[in-house]
C-alpha positions as CSV (number, residue, x, y, z in Angstrom):
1,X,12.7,33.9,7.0
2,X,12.5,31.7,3.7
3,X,10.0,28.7,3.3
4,X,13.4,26.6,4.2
5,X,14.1,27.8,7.3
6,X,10.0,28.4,8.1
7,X,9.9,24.6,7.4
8,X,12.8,22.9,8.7
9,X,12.5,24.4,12.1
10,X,9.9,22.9,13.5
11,X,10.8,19.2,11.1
12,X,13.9,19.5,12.9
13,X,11.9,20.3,16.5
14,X,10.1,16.9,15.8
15,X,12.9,15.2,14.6
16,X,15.1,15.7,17.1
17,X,12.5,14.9,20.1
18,X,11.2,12.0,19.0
19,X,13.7,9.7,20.5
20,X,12.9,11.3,23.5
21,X,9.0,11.0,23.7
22,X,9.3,7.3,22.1
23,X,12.5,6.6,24.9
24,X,10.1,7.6,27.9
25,X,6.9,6.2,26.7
26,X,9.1,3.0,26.4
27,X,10.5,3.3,29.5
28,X,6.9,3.1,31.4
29,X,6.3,-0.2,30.1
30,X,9.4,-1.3,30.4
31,X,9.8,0.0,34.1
32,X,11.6,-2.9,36.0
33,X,13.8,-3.7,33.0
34,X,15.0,-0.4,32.3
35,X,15.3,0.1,36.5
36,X,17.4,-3.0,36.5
37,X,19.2,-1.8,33.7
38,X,20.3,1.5,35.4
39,X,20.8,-0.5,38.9
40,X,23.7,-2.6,36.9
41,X,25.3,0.7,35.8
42,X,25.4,2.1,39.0
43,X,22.4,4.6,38.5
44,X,19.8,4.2,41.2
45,X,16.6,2.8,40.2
46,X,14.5,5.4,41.8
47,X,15.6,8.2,39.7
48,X,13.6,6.9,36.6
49,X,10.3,8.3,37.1
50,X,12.5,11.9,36.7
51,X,14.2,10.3,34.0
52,X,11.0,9.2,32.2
53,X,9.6,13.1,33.1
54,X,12.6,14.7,31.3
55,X,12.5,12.2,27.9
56,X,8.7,12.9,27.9
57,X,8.0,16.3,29.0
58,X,11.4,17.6,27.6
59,X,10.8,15.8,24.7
60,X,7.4,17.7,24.1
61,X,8.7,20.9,24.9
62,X,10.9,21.3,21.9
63,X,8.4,19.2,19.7
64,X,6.0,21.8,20.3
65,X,8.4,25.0,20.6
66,X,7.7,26.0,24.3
67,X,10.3,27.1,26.8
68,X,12.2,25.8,23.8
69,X,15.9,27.0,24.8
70,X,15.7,25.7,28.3
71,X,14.1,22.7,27.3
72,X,16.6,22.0,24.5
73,X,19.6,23.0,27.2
74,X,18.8,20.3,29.8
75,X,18.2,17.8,26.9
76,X,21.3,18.3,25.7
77,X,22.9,18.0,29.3
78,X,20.4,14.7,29.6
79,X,22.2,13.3,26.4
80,X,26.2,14.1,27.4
81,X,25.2,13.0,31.0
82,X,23.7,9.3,29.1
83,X,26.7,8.9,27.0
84,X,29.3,8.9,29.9
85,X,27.0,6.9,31.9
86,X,25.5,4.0,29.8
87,X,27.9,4.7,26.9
88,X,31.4,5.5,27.4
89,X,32.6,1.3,26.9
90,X,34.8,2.7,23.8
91,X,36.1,-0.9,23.6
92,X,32.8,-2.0,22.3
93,X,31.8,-0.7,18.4
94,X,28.3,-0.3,19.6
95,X,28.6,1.5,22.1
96,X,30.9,3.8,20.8
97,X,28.3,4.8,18.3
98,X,25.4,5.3,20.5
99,X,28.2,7.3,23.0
100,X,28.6,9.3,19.5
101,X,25.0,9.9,19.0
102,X,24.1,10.9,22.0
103,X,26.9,13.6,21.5
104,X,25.5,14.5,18.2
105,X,22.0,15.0,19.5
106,X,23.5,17.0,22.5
107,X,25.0,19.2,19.1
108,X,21.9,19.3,17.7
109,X,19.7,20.8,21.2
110,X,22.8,23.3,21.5
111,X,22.0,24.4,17.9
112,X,18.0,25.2,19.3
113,X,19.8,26.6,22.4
114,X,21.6,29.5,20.3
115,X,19.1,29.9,17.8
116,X,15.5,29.2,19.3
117,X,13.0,27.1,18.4
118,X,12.3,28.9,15.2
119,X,8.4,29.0,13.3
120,X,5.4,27.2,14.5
121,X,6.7,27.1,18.0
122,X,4.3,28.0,21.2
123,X,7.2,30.3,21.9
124,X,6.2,33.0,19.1
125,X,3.1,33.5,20.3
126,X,4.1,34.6,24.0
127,X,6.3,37.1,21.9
128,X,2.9,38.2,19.9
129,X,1.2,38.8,22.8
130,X,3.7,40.9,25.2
């Protein structure tokens, strides 16, 4: 593996979860609004504590490289699933673009999905040990 690859792995791990970890953390202090929020779209309310657990903890998973594939795989399924829910008013500019980068991120887990969470991930050092 060269330095590239060694490096942008994991930048690309962090990267990519960020919006995630930030999305759920937000979400907790922003509880009845983003409840409300959901409630409007037809979403019930009571299934954001599990969306706040799959931002947070998904989030984490492929930030630090563990389970990464699985975690990446229902992330990307989290993101395709927002777009057509919160997203998919194509009449509005802005919307259209977040229904596109939601899309793109989904791209992005699916690329971690095929090729694995790559160096300085928790998941090389199951493999060291077994």
């Amino acid at each position: 593996m060269n330095a590239l690859q060694t490096f942008a792995a994991p930048a690309g791990r962090v990267l990519i979860s960020l919006i995630f970890v930030y999305s759920g953390l937000g979400k907790i202090s922003g509880y009845a609004g983003t409840q409300g929020y959901m409630e409007s779209m037809g979403v019930p309310g009571a299934l954001l504590p599990l969306v706040i657990a799959v931002e947070v903890l998904g989030g984490l998973a492929v930030m630090l490289g563990w389970h990464t594939r699985v975690a990446a795989f229902l992330l990307a399924g989290f993101s395709l699933l927002s777009a057509l829910l919160f997203h998919a008013n194509f009449a509005d500019q802005g919307q259209m673009i977040n229904f596109m980068k939601n899309v793109a991120i989904a791209g992005g887990f699916l690329v971690i999905v095929a090729h694995g969470a790559g160096a300085f991930a928790l998941d090389n050092l199951s493999k060291r040990r077994g």
